[in-house]
N, C-alpha and C positions, 0 to 999 in steps of 0.2 A: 504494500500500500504506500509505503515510504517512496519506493519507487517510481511510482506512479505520480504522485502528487510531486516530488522533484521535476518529472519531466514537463508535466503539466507547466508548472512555475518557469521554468527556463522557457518553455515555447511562446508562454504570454509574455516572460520579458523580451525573447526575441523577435517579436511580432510588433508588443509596445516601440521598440527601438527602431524597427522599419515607418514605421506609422510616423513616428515623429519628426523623421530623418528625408522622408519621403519629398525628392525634388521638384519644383515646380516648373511652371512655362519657363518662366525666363534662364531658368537654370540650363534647359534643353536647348532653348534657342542661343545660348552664349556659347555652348558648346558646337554647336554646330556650325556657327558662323566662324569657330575658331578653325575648324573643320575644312570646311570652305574655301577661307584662307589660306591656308597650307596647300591645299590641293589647288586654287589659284595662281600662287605664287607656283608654285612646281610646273606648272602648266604652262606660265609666260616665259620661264624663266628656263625652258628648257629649248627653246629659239632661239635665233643669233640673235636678240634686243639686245638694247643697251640697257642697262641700270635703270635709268631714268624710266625708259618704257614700262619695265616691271613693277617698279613702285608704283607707278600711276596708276597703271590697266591693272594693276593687285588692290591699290585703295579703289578703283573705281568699278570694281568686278564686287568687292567685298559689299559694298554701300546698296548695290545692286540686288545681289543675294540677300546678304541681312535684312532687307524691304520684304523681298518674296517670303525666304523664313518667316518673318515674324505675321505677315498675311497669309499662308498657306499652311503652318504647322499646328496639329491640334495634339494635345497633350491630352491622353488618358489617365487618370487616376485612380489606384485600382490599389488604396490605402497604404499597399505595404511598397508598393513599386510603382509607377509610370511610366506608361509607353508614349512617344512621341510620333506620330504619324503624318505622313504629307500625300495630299490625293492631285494627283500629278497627269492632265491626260486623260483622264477618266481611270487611273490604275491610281490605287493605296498602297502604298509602302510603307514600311518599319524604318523609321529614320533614328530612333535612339528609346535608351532602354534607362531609366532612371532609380538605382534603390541604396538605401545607407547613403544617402545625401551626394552620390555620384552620378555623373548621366556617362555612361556608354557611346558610343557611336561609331557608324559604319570607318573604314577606310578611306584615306584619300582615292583610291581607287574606284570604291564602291562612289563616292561622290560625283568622281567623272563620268562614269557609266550611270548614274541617275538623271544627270542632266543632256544625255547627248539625244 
């Protein structure tokens, strides 16, 4: 019985701990445009440009996306964790995974294959 009601205890703490930890929209949307960017930047900057080109077409790719992001992305919450989803097309996709106060997200890779 000791047993039981231990594990019992540790599940509601570990449940409590998710609930409370549980990320929000903007947490998903930071990470993704961080996301984004990285794969932006990788992207320009793998042409002959100059320096200059990249930063720009990078700040002005990023301002771009983070627009769309923050109008296209719906965060589900679902207490313990949060899915982040973007319906793209007429297709839903799984864009980030949110739990212990972290968001997950795809690959620079996966990001370029979402947008082409």
């Amino acid at each position: 019985m000791k047993k039981l009601l231990l594990f019992v205890l540790v599940l509601v703490a570990i449940a409590g701990t998710c609930v409370v930890t549980c990320p929000d929209k903007p947490s998903h949307t930071a990470a993704l445009k961080e996301v984004l960017n990285a794969a932006l930047t990788e992207e320009l900057s793998d042409g002959e440009s100059d320096a200059g080109f990249v930063v720009f077409g990078s700040m002005i790719g990023t301002g771009l996306g983070g627009l769309f992001i923050d109008n296209v992305l719906k965060v589900d919450n679902y207490f313990v964790c949060s899915v982040g989803t973007i319906t793209f097309d007429g297709k839903t996709k799984v864009v980030s995974f949110g739990v212990l106060n972290h968001v997950f997200t795809p690959g620079k890779e996966y990001v370029k294959k979402l947008f082409q």
